[in-house]
Each structure stands twice: as structure tokens, then as C-alpha cells.
N, C-alpha and C positions, 0 to 999 in steps of 0.2 A: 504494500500500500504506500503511494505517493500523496506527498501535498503537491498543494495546484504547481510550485514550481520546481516538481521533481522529485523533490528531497525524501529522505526513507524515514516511516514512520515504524518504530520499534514494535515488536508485539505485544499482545495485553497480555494479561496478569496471566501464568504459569509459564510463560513464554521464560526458561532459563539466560540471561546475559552471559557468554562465555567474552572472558576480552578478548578482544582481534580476532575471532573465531564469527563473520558472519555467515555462514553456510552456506548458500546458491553462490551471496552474490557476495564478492572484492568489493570492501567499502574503503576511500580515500577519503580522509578529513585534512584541508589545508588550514591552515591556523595561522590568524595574524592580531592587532589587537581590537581595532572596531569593528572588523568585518565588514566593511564599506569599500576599502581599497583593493588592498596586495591580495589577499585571500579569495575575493568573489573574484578577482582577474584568475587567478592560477585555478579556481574552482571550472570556470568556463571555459578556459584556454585547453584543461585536461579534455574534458567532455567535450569539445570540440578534436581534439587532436583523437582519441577515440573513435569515436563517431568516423571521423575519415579514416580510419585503417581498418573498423571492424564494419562498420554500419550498423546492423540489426540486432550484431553480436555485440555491440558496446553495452545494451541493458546488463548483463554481466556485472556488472564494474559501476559501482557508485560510487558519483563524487559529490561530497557534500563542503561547508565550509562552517564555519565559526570565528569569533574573535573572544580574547582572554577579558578584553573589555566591551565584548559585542554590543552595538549596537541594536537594540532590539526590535524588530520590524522598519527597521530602517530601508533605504532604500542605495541602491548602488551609488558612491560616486558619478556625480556626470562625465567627469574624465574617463575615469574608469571603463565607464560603460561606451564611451565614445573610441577607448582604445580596441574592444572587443571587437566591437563592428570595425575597426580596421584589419582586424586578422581573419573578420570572419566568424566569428563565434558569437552567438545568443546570448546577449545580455537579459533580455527579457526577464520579466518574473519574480526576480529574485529581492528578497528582507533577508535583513542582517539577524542574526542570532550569537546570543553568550553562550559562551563554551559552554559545557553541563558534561558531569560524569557519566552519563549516558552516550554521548558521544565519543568519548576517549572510548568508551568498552566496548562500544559496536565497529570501531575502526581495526582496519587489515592493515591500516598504512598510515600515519601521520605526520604532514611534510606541515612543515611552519617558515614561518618569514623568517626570523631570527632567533639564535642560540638561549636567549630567554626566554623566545616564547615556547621553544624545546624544553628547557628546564621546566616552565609552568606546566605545562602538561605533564611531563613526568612526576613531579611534585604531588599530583594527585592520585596517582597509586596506578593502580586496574591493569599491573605489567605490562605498562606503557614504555617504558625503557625501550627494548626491544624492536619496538614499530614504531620507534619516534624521533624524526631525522631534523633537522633543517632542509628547506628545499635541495640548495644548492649540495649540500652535504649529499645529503643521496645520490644525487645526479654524477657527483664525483665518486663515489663507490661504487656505483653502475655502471662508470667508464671500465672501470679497473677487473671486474667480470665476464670471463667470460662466458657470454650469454648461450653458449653448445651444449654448455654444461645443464642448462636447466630444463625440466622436461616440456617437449613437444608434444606428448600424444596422448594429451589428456586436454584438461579444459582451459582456458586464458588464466583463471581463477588461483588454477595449479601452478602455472607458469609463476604468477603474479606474488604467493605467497611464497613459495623458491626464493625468488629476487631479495625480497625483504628476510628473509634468513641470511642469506651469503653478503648483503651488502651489511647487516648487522654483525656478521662475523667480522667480516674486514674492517669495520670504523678503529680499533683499535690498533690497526696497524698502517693506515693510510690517514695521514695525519692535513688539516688543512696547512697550506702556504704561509698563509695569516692569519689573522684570529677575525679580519673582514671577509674573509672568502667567504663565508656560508651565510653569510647576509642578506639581506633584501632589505633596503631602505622604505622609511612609510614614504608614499607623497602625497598624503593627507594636506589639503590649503596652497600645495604647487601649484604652477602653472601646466599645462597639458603639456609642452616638452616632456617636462618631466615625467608625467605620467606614462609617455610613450617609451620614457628610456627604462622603467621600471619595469614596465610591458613587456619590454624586448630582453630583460636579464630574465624574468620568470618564464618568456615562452623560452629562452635558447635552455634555461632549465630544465622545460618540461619536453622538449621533444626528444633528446636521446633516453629519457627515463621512460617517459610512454613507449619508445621502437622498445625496448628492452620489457618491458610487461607485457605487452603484446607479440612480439616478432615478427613485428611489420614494422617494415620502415616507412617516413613523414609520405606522402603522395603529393610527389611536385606537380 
């Protein structure tokens, strides 16, 4: 069951919560702190870049977003949402929402802006550790994978949860450059330049991370 814009609604009462264990479907929660800017961008950007390599097959794979200070039923950045329709991707529909333990426990995967918004998340328990990256962080441990190794002949799902084991294994030994590497800056109150250059670090983020969960590469 989805709300009007997408999003997965939890099961009612007897329904067990396992964490990162959502059953059918790979659920991605990107995490920033209003949920207005960096987070609905990388939220749309994923589901967009899905959508073109699976199509029909992307219901699989939910992405949802939050912020640590969410903004609640807010509405997207006008930047933001102006960046979207230039990659192509459906802003449409979408309020902002505060984080909630129920969202850390139902996620397969938790990519966030930056290294405290990593640490918030982990800070609230539900072995979050584990599934719980900076964007960029991921993306660089997903270079370093090789993706032969993970399995093909089963469902995207399979694929997806692999990735997030092996890049979880190697974070301890594949170290950032700097302590800015795994960042994303807010451009909450920028000017839309900026919004575009914000744009352009979270999609180059997310398209070798998407080829790598899927095993399709971007479609030029």
C-alpha cells in the first residue's frame, strides 16, 4: 500500500518490523535535514535513474526520503524541484516528513547527505550501522566492488542486498581522501546555480550506485 505520492505505508498491527529486512521489496531511505532539498533531489533522481534501466521492474525497489529535522508536509524546494525536471525526473507529489524509527527499521539501505546525518541515524539503534552510509561514501565503496561477484540469477532485491553487505564490509578499509569527501552540502536559501551544482554531485553519486544494484548500466 502506497500514499498518493508513492511512498510505502508499513503494515498494521501483527505485521513483525524486522530492520532492513523489507521482504518483496528493497526499500532506500535518503536522509538529509529538512527534507525539502538534498534528500527529495536524491529521492527522485534514484527513482528516476531506476525506472530507466528496469521500467516495470523498478516497483521492486522503494525509495523513500526523510529529514533528521523534516519538515512536515512541506512541500519540495522550488529549486529543487526545478533541478529535477532538468534531469528528467518527477518532482511531482511529494511533503516532506521527520525521520521516525519506523523508517530507519523498514530500510534495506540508508544513504544521507552528510556524516552526521549518518551518525543520527545510527544513534537511534534498529542495526542501523550496517545499512547506513553517506551518499557519497557508498558510491565510493561500490567503485571498489567488484560487481561479478554478486549474484545474477535471482531477483534485483538479491542483487541489491549483496551490495550493501560487501560495501559494508569494505568501509573499514577504504578510507575517505578527506573528511569533505562524503558530503553533500545543504543549498537550502541558495541561488538555483547552486542548487544545480548540488544536483549534479548527488546524480554523479547516484548513477554508478544504481548501475551497481541493478546491473544495468545509465541509458544514454
Amino acid at each position: 500500500m502506497t500514499t498518493p505520492d508513492g511512498r510505502g505505508i508499513r503494515g498494521g498491527a501483527g505485521s513483525p518490523a524486522v530492520p532492513g529486512q523489507g521482504g518483496d521489496v528493497f526499500r532506500i531511505l535518503h536522509v538529509c535535514t529538512g527534507n525539502v532539498c538534498r534528500s527529495p533531489m536524491a529521492e527522485r533522481l534514484t527513482r528516476h535513474g531506476l525506472a530507466r534501466r528496469l521500467g516495470d521492474g523498478a516497483a521492486g525497489i522503494l525509495v523513500e526520503s526523510a529529514g533528521t529535522w523534516g519538515h512536515e508536509g512541506a512541500p519540495m524546494e522550488a529549486h529543487a524541484a526545478a533541478v529535477l525536471a532538468e534531469y528528467g525526473a518527477d518532482p511531482a507529489g511529494f511533503t516532506g516528513r521527520e525521520l521516525l524509527d519506523d523508517h530507519v527499521i523498514d530500510a534495506d539501505l540508508v544513504l544521507t547527505a552528510t556524516r552526521d546525518h549518518r551518525a543520527q541515524v545510527i544513534s537511534m539503534g534498529h542495526a542501523a550501522g550496517l545499512r547506513t552510509f553517506t551518499l557519497k561514501e557508498f558510491t565510493r565503496l561500490v567503485r571498489a566492488i567488484d560487481t561479478a561477484t554478486l549474484p545474477d540469477d535471482g531477483t534485483v532485491n538479491d542483487r541489491a542486498r549483496a551490495l550493501v553487505r560487501a560495501a559494508a564490509a569494505l568501509r573499514g578499509w577504504l578510507l575517505a581522501p578527506s573528511p569533505d569527501a562524503d558530503e553533500v552540502h545543504d543549498p537550502y536559501g541558495a541561488p538555483i546555480s547552486y542548487f544545480r551544482s548540488i544536483g549534479e554531485e548527488i546524480h554523479t553519486a547516484l548513477d554508478p550506485m544504481v548501475t551497481a544494484l541493478t546491473g544495468i548500466p545509465a541509458v544514454v
